[in-house]
C-alpha positions as CSV (number, residue, x, y, z in Angstrom):
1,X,0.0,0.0,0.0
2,X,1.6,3.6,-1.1
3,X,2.2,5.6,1.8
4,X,-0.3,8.8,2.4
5,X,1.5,12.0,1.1
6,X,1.7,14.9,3.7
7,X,1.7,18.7,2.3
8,X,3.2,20.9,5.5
9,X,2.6,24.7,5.5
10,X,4.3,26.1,8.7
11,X,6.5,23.2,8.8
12,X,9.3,25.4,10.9
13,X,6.5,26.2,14.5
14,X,5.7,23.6,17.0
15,X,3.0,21.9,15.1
16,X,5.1,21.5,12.1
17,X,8.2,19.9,13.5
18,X,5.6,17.7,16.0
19,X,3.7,16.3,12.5
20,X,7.6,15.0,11.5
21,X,8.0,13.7,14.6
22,X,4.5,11.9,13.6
23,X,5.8,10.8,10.2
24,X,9.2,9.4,11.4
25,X,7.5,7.1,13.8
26,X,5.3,5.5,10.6
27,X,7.5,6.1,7.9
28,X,5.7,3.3,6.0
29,X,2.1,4.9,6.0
30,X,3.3,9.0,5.3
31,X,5.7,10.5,3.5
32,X,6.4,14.1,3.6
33,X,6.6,15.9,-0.2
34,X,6.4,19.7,0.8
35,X,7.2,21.9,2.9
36,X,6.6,25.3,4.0
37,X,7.3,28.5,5.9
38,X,7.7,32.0,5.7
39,X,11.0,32.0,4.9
40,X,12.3,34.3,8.1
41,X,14.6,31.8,8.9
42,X,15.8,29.8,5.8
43,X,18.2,27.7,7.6
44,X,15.8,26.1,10.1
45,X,14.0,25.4,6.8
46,X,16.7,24.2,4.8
47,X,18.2,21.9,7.7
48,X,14.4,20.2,8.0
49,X,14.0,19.8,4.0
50,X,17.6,17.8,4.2
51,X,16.5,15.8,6.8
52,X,12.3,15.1,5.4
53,X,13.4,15.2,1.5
54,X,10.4,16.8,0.3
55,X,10.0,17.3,-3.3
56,X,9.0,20.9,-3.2
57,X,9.9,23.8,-0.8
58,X,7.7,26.7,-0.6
59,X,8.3,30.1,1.2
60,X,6.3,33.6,1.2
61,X,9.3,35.7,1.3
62,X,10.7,35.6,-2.0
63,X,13.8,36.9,-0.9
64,X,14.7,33.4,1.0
65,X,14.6,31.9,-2.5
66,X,17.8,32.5,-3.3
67,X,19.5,31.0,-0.4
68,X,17.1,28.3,-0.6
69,X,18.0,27.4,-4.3
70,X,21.6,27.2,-3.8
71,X,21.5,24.7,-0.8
72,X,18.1,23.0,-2.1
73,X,19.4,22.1,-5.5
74,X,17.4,18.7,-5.7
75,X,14.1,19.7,-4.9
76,X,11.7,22.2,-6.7
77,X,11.4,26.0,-4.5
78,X,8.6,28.5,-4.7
79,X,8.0,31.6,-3.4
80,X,5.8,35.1,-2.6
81,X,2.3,35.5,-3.3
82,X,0.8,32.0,-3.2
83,X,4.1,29.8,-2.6
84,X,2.6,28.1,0.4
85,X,-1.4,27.6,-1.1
86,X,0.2,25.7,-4.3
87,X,1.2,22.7,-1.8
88,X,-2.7,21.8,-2.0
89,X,-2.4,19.7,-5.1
90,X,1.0,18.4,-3.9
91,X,0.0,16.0,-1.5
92,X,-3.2,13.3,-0.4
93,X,-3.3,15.4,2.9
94,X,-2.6,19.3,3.3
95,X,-1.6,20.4,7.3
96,X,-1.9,23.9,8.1
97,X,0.6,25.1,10.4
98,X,0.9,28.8,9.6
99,X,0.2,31.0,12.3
100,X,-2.5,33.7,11.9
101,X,-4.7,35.0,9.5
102,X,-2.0,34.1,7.2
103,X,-2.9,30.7,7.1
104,X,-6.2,30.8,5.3
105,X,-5.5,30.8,2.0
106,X,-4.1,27.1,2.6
107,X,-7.0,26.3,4.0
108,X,-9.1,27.4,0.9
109,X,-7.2,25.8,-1.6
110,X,-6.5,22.4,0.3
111,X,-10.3,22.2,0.2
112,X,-10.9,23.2,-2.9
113,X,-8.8,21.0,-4.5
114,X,-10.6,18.4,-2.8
115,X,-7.7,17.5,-0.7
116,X,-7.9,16.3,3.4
117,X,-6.9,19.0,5.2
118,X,-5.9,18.5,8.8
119,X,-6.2,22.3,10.4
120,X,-3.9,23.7,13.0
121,X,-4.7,27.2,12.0
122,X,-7.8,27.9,13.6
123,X,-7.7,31.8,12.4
124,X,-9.0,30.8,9.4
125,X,-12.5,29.2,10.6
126,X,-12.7,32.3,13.0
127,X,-11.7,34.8,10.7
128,X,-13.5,33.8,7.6
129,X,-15.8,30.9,8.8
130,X,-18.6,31.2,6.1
131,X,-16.5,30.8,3.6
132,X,-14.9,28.5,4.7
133,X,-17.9,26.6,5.0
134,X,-18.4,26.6,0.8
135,X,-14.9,25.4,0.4
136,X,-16.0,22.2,2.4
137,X,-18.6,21.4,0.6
138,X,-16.1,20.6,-2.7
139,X,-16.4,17.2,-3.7
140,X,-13.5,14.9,-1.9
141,X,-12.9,17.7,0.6
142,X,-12.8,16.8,4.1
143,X,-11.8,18.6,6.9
144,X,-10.2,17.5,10.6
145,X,-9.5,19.4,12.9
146,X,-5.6,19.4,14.8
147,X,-6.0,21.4,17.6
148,X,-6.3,19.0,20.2
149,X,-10.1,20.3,21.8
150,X,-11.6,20.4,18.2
151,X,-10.0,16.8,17.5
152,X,-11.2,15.6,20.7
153,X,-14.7,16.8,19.9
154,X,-14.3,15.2,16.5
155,X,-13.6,11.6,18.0
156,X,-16.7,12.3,20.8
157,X,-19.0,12.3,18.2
158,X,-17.6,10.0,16.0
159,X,-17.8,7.2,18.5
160,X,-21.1,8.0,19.2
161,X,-21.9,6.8,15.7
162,X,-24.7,8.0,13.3
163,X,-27.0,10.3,16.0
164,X,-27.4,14.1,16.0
165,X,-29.1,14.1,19.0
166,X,-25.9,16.4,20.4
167,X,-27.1,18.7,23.7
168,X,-24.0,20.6,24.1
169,X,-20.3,20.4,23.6
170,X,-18.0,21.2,26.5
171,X,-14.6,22.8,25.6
172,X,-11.6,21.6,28.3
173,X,-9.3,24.6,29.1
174,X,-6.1,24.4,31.0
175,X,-6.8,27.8,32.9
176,X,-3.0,29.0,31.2
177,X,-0.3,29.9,34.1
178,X,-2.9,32.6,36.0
179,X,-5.8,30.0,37.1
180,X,-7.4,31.2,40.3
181,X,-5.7,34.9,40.1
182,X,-8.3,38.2,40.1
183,X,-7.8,40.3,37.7
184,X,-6.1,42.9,40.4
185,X,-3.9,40.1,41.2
186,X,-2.7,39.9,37.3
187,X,-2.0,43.8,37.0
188,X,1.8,42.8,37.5
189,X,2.1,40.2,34.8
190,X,5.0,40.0,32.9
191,X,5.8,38.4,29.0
192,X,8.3,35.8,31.2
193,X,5.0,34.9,33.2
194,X,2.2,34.7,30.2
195,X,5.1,32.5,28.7
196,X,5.1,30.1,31.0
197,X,2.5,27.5,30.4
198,X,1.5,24.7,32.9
199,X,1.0,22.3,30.5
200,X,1.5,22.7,27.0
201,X,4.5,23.5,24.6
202,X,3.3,26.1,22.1
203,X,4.5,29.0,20.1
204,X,4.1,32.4,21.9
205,X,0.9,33.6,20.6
206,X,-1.0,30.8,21.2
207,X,0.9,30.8,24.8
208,X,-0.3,34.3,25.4
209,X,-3.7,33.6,24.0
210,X,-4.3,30.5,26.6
211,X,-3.1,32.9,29.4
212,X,-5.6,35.5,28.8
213,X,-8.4,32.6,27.4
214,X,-8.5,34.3,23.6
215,X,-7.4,30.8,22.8
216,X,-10.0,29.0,24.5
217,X,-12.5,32.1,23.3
218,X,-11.0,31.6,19.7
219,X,-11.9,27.6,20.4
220,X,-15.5,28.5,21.0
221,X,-15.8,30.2,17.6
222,X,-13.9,27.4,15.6
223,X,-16.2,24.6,17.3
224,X,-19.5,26.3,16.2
225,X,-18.2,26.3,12.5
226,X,-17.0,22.5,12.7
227,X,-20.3,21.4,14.9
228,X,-22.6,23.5,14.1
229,X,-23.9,23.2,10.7
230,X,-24.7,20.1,9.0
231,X,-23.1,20.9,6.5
232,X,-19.7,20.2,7.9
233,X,-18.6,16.7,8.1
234,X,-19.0,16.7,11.5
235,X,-21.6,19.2,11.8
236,X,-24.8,18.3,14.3
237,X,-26.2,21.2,14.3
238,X,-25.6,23.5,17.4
239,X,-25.8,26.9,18.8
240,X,-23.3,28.7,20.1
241,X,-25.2,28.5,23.7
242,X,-25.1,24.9,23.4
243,X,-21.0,24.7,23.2
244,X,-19.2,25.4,27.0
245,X,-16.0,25.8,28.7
246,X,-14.9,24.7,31.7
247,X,-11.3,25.3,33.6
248,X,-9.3,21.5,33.6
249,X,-5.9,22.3,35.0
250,X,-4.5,18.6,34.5
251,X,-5.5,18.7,30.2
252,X,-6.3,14.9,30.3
253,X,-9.9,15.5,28.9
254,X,-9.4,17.5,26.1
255,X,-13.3,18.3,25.4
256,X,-16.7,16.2,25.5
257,X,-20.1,15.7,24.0
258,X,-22.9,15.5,25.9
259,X,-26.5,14.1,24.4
260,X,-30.0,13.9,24.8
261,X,-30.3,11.4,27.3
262,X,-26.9,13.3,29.5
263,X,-24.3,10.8,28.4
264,X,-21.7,12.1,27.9
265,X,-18.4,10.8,25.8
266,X,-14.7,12.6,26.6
267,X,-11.4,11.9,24.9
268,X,-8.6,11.6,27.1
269,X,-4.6,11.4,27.2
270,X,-1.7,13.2,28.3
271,X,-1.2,16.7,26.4
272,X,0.4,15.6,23.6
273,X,-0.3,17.1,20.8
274,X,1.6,14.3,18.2
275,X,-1.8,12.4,19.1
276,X,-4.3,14.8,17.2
277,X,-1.8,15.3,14.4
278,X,-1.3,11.5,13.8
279,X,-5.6,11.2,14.0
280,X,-5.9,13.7,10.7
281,X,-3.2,11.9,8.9
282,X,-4.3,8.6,9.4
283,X,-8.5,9.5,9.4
284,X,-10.6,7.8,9.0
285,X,-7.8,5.2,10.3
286,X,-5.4,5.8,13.3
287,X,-1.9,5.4,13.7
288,X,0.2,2.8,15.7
289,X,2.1,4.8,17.6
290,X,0.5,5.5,21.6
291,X,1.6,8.9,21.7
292,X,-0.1,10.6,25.1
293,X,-1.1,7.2,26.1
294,X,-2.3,7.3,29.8
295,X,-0.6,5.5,33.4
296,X,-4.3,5.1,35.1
297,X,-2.7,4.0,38.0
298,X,-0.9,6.8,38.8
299,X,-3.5,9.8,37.3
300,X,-4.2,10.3,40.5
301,X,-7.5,13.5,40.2
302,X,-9.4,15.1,37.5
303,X,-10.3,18.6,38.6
304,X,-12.8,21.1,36.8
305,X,-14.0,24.5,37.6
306,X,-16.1,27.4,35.9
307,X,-13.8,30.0,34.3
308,X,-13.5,33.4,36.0
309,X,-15.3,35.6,33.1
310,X,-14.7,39.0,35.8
311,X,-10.5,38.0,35.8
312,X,-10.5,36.5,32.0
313,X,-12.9,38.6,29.9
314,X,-11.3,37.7,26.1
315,X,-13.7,34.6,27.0
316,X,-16.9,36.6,26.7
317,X,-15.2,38.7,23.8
318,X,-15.1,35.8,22.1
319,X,-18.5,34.3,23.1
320,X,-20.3,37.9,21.9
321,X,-17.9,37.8,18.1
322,X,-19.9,34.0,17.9
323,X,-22.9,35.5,18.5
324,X,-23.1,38.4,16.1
325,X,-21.6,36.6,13.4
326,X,-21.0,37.3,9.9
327,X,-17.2,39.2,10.3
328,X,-17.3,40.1,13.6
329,X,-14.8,37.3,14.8
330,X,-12.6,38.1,11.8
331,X,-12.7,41.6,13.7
332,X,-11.9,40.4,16.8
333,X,-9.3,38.4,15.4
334,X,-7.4,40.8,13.8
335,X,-6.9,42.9,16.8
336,X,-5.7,40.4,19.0
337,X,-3.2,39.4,17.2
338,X,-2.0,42.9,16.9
339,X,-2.5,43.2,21.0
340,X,-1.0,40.1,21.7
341,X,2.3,41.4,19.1
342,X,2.5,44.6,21.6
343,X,2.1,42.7,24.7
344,X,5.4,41.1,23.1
345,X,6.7,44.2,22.6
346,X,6.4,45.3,25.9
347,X,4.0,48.4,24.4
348,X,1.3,47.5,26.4
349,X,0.6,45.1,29.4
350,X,-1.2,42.2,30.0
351,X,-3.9,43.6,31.4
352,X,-4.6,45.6,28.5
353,X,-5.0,43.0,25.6
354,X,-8.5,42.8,26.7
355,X,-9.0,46.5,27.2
356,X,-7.8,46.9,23.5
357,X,-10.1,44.4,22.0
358,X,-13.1,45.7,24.0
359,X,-12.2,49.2,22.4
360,X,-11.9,47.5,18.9
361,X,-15.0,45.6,18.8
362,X,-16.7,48.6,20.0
363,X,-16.3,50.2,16.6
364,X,-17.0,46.8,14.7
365,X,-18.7,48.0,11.6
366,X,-21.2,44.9,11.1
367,X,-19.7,44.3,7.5
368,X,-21.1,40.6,5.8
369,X,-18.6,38.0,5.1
370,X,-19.7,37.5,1.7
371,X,-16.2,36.9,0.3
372,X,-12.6,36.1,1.2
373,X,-11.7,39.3,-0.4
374,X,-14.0,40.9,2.3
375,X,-12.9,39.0,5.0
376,X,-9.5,40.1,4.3
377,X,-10.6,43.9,4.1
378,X,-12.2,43.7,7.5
379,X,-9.3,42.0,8.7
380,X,-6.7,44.9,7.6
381,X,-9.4,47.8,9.0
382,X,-9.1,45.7,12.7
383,X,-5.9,46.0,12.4
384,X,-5.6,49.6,11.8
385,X,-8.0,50.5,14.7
386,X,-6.3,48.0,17.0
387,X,-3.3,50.2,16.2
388,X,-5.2,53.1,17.1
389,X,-6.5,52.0,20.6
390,X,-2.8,51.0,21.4
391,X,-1.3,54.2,20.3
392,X,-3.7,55.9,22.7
393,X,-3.4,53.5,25.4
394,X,0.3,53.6,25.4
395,X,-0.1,57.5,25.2
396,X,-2.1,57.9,28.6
């Protein structure tokens, strides 16, 4: 049997080097035939396409090209505007690694060339859900989700077999490094401390986004385009009031379903996030290899709590974009990822991520997703008023 071919956009961040790790430990069932990154750091990526062999190399900086040509001699290298989307036709599956809002124009063309696309990148069902939504409906198309809540989900309902009779969907979040802290408690906070997660090894905006719950808030918004329309291939059907979060500090249950009759199926293992990767290569199949796999005898507890809305309020930022729809969590989006990049920069604090937002999503113009041309016009605007409310922030 050939072995399944793996397209890797953002094959340089955490998720990208973690879906090698995946294909090394079944070299028989993947192989790896394109890579891809933004071309920052062309050594990281020309040390990885030496050691995976891909066939083609893709950056969006066109000025790595060079360098990349000269050490890459055996393999094909592209690069700019649409270097990383052309790796859709290039392989049986299409994982997207980019960070950001960058990443969905991967998604788009992995579905529409009808291609499995395991997503890491949930900026682009958040930013630009409903069309999204379109591309999945392309004949062959299917999508899986990596992140490990979304993948969790997936499995719930998949074990629960043919029924849509879904009540809810509960969301697990680790409570990031400030669980149990009021918000005059986190005033001090420093980029060292959102940095420093309990749990999980992730890039630093993601890190920052689980500290302040954005992440988990993000989460909400992705699981109501997977779930929520029958359209998707997991869709049942729900409303964003039907999907939850609750505060697991030990992230062994990574989400549940919950049905009509109160059962309730979770997927659990240690945080490991080789596990979801491996389930979207392999899927409908899984792979061999017990990555997370669980000692029961020495677990020990299983604690949940309600998240503190009053210390974490990106959570309800999020919760509200769900609600009105349309572009509206594009909006909110864009403008954490530019709070989040001056919380980095030591421009603003901690504290004030979610003040920014709050001021950016109060001048949210209401504008319809009817495009991906639109979506990225609302996205750009967010930016430039996020911009605005940190230049006045910083100024008081």
């Amino acid at each position: 049997m050939a072995a399944v071919s793996v397209a890797l956009a953002g094959s340089t961040g955490s998720i990208g080097t973690q879906t090698i790790d995946v294909v090394e430990a079944e070299p028989d069932r993947f192989a790896i035939t394109a890579v891809a990154a933004s071309g920052r750091d062309p050594e990281v990526l020309i040390r990885q396409a030496e050691r995976v062999r891909p066939k083609v190399v893709a950056v969006s900086d066109p000025a790595a090209a060079p360098q990349l040509e000269a050490a890459l001699g055996w393999c094909e290298v592209r690069a700019g505007a649409g270097a990383l989307a052309s790796l859709a036709t290039e392989a049986d599956v299409v994982v997207n690694a980019v960070v950001g809002f960058a990443g969905l124009e991967v998604t788009l063309a992995a579905l529409e060339a009808g291609r499995r696309l395991g997503l890491a990148n949930k900026e682009s069902l958040i930013a630009a859900g409903p069309v999204v939504q379109r591309a999945r409906r392309t004949p062959g198309a299917e999508l899986v989700p990596i992140d490990s809540e979304h993948a969790a989900v997936h499995q719930c309902l998949r074990a629960a077999g043919p029924t849509k009779r879904v009540a809810r969907i509960v969301l697990t979040a680790s409570g990031g490094p400030f669980r149990g802290r009021s918000r005059a408690e986190l005033a001090a906070v420093t980029i060292d401390d959102a940095l420093a997660h309990p749990t999980w090894s992730m890039g630093p905006k993601i890190t920052v986004d689980s500290s302040t719950l954005m992440n988990k808030g993000l989460e909400v918004i992705e699981a109501h385009e997977l779930f929520g329309t029958p359209a998707g291939d997991a869709g049942v059907g729900i409303g964003i009031d039907q999907i939850e979060v609750v505060v697991h500090p030990q992230s062994i249950v990574h989400s549940m379903a919950e049905f009509s009759d109160a059962s309730t199926i979770a997927q659990l293992s240690l945080p490991d996030m080789r596990l979801p990767i491996g389930y979207a290569l392999a899927y409908p199949d899984r792979i061999g290899t017990p990555f997370g796999r669980i000692d029961w005898s020495t677990l020990g507890r299983l604690d949940f709590e309600p998240p503190d809305l009053e210390a974490f309020p990106c959570l309800g930022l999020a919760f509200a974009a769900a609600r009105a729809g349309e572009t509206a969590p594009a909006w909110l989006n864009a403008a954490n990822e530019v709070a989040v990049a001056a919380f980095l920069d030591g421009r603003i604090t901690w504290l004030q991520i979610s003040e920014v937002l709050d001021a950016a999503m109060d001048r949210y113009p209401g504008t319809v997703a009817s495009s991906a041309a639109v979506v990225t016009e609302v996205d750009a605007a967010a930016r430039l008023v996020a911009a605005d409310v940190i230049e006045r922030t910083a100024a008081l």
